[in-house]
C-alpha positions in Angstrom: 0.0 0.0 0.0 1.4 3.2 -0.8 1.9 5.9 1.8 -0.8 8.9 1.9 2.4 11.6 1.5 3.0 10.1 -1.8 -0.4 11.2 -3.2 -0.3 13.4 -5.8 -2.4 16.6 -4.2 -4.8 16.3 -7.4 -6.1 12.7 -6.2 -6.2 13.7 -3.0 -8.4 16.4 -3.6 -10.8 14.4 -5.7 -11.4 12.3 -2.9 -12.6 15.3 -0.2 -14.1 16.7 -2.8 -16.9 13.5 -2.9 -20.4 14.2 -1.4 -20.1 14.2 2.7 -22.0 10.7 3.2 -19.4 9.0 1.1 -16.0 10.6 2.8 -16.8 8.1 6.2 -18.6 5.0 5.2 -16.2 2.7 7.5 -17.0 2.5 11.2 -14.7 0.4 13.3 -15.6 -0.5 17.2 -14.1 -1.5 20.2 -15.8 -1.7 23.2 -13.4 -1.8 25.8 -11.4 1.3 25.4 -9.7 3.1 28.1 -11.8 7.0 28.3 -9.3 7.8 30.9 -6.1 8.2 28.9 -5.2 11.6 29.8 -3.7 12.6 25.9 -4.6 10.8 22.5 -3.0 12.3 19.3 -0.9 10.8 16.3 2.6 10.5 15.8 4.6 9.2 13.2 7.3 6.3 12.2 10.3 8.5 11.8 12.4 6.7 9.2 14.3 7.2 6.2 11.7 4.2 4.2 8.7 6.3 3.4 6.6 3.2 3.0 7.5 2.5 6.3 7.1 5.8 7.6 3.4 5.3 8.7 1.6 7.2 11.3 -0.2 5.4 14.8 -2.3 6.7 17.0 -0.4 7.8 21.0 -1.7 8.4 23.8 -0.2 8.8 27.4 -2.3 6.4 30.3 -3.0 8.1 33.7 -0.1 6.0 35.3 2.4 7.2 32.8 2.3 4.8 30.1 3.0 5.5 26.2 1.0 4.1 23.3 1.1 3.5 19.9 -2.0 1.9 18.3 -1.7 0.6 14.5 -3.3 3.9 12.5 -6.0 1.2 11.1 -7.0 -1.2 14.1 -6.4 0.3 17.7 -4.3 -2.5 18.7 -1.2 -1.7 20.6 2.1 -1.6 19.2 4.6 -0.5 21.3 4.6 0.9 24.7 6.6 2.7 27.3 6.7 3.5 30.7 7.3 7.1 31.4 8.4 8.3 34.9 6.3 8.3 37.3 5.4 12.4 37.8 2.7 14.3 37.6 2.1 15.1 33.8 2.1 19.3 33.5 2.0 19.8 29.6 2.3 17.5 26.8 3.5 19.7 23.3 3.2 17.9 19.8 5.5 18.9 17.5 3.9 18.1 13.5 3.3 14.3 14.8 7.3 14.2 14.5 7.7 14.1 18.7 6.1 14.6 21.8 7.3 17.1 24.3 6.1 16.1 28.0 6.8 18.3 30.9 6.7 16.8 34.4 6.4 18.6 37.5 10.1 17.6 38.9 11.5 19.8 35.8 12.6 17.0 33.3 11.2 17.4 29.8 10.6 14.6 28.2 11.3 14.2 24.3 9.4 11.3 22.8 9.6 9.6 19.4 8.8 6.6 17.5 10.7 4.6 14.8 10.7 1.3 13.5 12.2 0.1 16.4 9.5 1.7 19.2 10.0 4.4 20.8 12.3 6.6 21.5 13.1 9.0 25.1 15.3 12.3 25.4 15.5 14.0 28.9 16.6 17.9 29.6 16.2 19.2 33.2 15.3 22.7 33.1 14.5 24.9 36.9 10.8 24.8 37.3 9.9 23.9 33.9 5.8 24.4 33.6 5.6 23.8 29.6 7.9 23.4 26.4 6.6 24.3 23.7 8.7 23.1 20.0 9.7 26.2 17.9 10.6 23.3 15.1 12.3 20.2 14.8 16.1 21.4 16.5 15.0 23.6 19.5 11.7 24.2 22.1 10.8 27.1 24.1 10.8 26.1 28.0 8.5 28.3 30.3 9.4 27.8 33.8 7.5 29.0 37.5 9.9 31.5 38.4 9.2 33.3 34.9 12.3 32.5 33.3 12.1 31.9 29.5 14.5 29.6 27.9 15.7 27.9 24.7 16.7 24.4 24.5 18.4 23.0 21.5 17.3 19.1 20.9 21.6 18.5 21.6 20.9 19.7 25.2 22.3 23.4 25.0 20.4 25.7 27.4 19.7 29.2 27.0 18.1 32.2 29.2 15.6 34.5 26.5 14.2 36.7 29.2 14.5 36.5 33.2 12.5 39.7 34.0 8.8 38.8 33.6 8.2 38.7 37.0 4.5 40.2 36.0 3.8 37.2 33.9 2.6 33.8 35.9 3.5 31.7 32.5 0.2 29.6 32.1 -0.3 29.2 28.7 2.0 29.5 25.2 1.5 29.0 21.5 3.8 29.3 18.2 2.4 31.4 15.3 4.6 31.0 12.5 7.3 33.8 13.3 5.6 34.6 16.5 6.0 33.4 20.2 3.1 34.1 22.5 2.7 33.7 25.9 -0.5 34.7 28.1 -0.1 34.6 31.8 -3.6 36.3 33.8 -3.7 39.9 32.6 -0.7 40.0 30.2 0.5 38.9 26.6 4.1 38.8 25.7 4.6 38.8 21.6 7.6 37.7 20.0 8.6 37.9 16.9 11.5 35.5 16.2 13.1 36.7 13.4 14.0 40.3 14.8 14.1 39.6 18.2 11.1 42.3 19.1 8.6 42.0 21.9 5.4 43.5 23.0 3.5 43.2 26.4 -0.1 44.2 25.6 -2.7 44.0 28.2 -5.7 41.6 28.2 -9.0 40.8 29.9 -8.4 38.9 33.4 -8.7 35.3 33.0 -9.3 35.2 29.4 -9.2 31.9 28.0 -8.5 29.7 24.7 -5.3 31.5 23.0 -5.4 30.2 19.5 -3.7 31.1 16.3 -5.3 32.6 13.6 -4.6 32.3 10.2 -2.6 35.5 8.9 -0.1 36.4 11.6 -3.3 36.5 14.4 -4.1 34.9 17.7 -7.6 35.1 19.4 -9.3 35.3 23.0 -12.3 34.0 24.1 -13.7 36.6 27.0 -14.1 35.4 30.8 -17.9 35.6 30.3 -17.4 33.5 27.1 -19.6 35.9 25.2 -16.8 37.8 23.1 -14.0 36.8 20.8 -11.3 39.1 20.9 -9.2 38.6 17.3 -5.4 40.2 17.4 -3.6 40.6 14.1 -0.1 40.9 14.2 0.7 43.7 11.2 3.4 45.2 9.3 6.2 47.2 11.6 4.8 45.0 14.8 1.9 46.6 15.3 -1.2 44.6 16.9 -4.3 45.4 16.4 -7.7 43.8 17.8 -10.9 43.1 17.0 -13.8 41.9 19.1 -16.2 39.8 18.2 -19.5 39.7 20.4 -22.7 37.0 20.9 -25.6 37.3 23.2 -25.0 33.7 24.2 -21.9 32.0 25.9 -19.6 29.8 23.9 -19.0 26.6 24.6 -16.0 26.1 22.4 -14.2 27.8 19.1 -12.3 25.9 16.3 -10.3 27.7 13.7 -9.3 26.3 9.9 -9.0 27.6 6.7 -10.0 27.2 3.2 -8.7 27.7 0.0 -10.9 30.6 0.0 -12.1 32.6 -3.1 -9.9 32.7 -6.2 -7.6 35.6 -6.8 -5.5 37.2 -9.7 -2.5 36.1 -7.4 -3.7 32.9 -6.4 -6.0 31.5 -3.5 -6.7 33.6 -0.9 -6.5 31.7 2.5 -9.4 33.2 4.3 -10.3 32.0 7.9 -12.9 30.2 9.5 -13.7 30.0 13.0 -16.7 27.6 13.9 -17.9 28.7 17.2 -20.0 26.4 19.3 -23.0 27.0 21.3 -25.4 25.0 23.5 -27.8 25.3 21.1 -26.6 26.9 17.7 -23.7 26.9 15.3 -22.0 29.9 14.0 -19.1 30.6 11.7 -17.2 33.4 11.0 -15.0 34.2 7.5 -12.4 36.4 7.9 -10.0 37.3 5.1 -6.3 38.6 5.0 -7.5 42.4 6.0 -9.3 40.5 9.1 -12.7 41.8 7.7 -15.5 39.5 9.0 -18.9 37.9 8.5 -20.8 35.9 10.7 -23.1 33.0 8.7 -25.4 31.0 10.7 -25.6 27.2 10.3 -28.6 25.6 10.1 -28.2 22.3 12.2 -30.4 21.9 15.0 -29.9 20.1 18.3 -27.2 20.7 21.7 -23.6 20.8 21.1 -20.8 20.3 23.3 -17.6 19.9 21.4 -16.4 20.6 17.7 -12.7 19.9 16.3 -11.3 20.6 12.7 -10.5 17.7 10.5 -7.2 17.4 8.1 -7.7 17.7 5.1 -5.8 19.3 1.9 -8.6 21.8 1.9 -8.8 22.2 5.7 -12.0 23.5 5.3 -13.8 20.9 7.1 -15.6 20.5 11.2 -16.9 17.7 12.9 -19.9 18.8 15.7 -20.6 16.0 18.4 -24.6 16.2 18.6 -27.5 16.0 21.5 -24.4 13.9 23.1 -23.7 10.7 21.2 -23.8 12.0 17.4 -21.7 13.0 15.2 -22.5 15.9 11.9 -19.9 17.1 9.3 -19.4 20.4 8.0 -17.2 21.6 4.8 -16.7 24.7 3.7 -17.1 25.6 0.1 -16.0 27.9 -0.6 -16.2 29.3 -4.4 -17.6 32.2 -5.9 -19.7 32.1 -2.7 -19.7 30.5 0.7 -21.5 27.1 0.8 -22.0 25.4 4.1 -22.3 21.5 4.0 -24.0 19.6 6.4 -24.1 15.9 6.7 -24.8 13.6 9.7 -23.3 10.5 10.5 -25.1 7.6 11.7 -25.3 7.2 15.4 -23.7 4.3 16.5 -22.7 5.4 20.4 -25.1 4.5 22.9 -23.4 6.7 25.6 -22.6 10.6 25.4 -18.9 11.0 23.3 -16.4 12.3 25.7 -13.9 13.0 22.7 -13.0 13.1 19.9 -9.7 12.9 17.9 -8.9 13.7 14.0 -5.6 11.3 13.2 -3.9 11.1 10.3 -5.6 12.7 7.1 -7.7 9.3 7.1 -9.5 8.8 10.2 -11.3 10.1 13.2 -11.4 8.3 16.5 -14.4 9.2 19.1 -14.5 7.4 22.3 -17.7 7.9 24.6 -18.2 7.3 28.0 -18.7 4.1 28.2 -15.6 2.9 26.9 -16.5 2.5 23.3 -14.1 4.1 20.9 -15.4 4.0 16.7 -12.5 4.2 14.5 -14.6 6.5 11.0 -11.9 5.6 8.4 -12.2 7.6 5.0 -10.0 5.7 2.5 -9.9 6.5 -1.0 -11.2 4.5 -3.5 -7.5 2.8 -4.9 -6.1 3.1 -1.1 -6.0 -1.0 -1.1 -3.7 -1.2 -4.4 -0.5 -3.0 -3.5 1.1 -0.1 -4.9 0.7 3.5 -5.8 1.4 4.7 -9.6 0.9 8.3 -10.8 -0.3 7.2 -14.6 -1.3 10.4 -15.3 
C-alpha cells in the first residue's frame, strides 16, 4: 500500500471533494477502550523508508504509560513506561515528537521509529511547559518566569528573566511569533527580529489560538466575546472583538482555499464557534474583515474539532451527546456550508474526539466505546501506488 504523502495533491483532492456521506462510510468498534487516557493524538514512524514511515495513533495512560496503536486497528504496538510524575504539559510537534513536561522539571522528548520508541530527557528549573519552535529547538516556560531555549543537543539558553509580572500559564507558536499569556498580560515575540510587545488583556481570558494571517484570538471570561489580534506590518497589533448574546462553549479555527484571486487563493479564515444550542461561523479574510453565517443544524452541542484535510476546510460537531454531523466549507464564488450527519452508532454521550492522520477520526464515549470512522480513497488497497497520469 502506498503511503498517503506520496499522493499526488490532485487525487487527494478528488477524494474530499466527494459528497459528505461518502467521505466516512467505514466504522470500526471496540468496546473496551480506556476513556481515561489523559492525551490521545498521532505521531509518526520516523524513518528514512517512506513506506515504512506510517503514522499510529499515541496516547499517554494516567499511570504514565505511552502508546502506539496501528493507524487502522487500535491494537497496541509498542509501549513505554514514562516516569512516574505528575504530567504538567504534553507539546506535539507536527506528529514528529512529543514534548512532556513533568512537574520535577525533566522534559521529556518522545519519538517513534521502526524500532518503538524513543526517550530524550533535559532538566530545566521549574519547567511548567515546552513548547517546539521546530524540529532542533523548544521554548521552555518555567514558575519562576524565566524563559529559555533548549536546543534538541541539550544546549540551554536564558531568553528573558525579568517577567516577573507574567505567571506563564499558557503559550502558543504562530509562524514567526512566540506568545505567551499569563492572567492579565501577553508577551509577543517575533523571532526573526528579536522584538517584543507586552499588551494587556481581559483577566482570566481563555482559549489563546492562532489565527490564520499572523493573528491569535481570545475568548472573554464571560465567554460571550471573541477578541481577534492581528499581528501587522512594523509589529503593530491590532484587535478586533467579536460579540454574541449567548456563551460559547468552544471555538475551532481552519481555513479554506478561500475565493480565487488574480494572485492565487486567498487563505481566508474560519472560525466555527460552538453554542449549547446553535452553530456559528465566521470568515475572515487577509484584512481581518468578517462575517458571521449562521448554520442551520439543529440540536445541543458540546464539542467541535477541525478535521485534516488538503482543503482544511472541514468541522466535525458532536450532537445531542452521542452523534456525530460534518461540515465543509465551500467555498467558491460564494460560501456554501455542508452539512451531513453521521449515523449514530454510540449508545453513551462522546467524551472526545480525535482527528488522526488525514484518514481517520477516533471518538471514544463514555462508556468505553471508541469507533475508528476511516475515510480511505477508492484505490487506497492497491498494493502499490502509480501516478499514470
Amino acid at each position: 500500500m502506498g503511503t498517503y504523502s506520496s499522493v499526488p495533491r490532485t487525487l487527494l483532492e478528488s477524494h474530499w471533494t466527494k459528497p459528505l456521506p461518502q467521505l466516512f462510510p467505514v466504522a470500526k468498534c471496540m468496546d473496551s477502550f480506556d476513556k481515561t487516557y489523559q492525551y490521545i493524538g498521532s505521531i509518526r514512524n520516523q524513518t528514512v523508508d517512506e513506506e515504512q514511515c506510517k503514522p499510529y495513533f499515541f496516547a499517554i495512560s494516567i499511570e504514565n504509560i505511552a502508546y502506539a496503536f496501528k493507524h487502522d486497528s487500535i491494537e497496541v504496538n509498542h509501549y513505554i513506561q514514562l516516569e512516574k510524575q505528575k504530567i504538567l504539559s504534553i507539546q506535539n510537534n507536527n506528529d514528529l515528537a512529543y514534548l512532556i513536561t513533568l512537574d520535577n522539571g525533566k522534559i521529556i522528548m518522545l519519538s517513534y521509529n521502526i524500532n518503538g520508541f524513543v526517550t530524550s530527557e533535559y532538566n530545566v528549573n521549574s519547567a511548567i511547559m515546552a513548547l517546539p519552535i521546530d524540529e532542533s529547538a523548544f521554548f521552555v516556560l518555567s514558575k519562576d518566569s524565566f524563559i529559555y531555549k533548549v536546543s534538541n543537543s541539550g544546549n540551554i539558553r536564558i531568553m528573558w528573566n525579568n517577567l516577573k509580572e507574567f505567571d506563564c500559564h499558557n503559550s502558543i507558536i504562530l509562524e514567526k511569533y512566540f506568545i505567551v499569556q499569563s492572567r492579565i498580560k501577553l508577551l509577543v515575540y517575533d523571532m526573526s527580529s528579536s522584538k517584543k510587545l507586552i499588551i494587556d488583556i481581559n483577566e482570566n481570558s481563555t482559549n489563546l489560538s492562532p489565527v490564520r494571517n499572523s493573528g491569535f484570538l481570545l475568548l472573554s471570561p464571560n465567554r460571550k466575546e471573541i477578541v481577534v489580534y492581528r499581528i501587522g506590518q512594523d509589529f503593530v497589533i491590532k484587535d478586533i472583538h467579536i460579540k454574541f448574546d449567548n456563551e460559547i462553549v468552544n471555538i475551532v479555527e481552519n481555513a479554506s482555499k478561500g475565493k480565487k484571486a488574480k494572485s492565487g487563493y486567498i487563505s481566508n479564515s474560519k472560525i466555527l464557534v460552538v453554542f449549547s444550542d446553535s452553530l456559528k461561523l465566521i470568515e475572515m479574510d487577509t484584512d481581518y474583515r468578517y462575517n458571521i453565517h449562521s448554520i442551520n443544524l439543529e440540536g445541543s452541542f458540546s464539542h467541535s474539532i477541525p478535521l485534516r484535510t488538503p482543503f482544511n476546510n472541514m468541522f466535525v460537531v458532536i450532537k445531542n451527546n452521542n452523534g456525530m454531523a460534518f461540515i465543509r466549507i465551500m467555498d467558491n464564488e460564494e460560501l456554501i456550508i455542508e452539512i451531513h450527519e453521521q449515523p449514530i452508532i454510540h449508545q453513551s454521550p462522546i467524551i472526545k474526539i480525535v482527528s488522526f492522520f488525514d484518514l481517520s477520526i477516533l471518538s471514544i464515549d463514555d462508556s468505553g466505546k471508541a469507533i475508528l470512522w476511516e475515510s480511505y480513497p477508492d484505490w487506497w488497497t492497491i498494493p502499490h501506488f502509480y501516478n499514470m497520469y
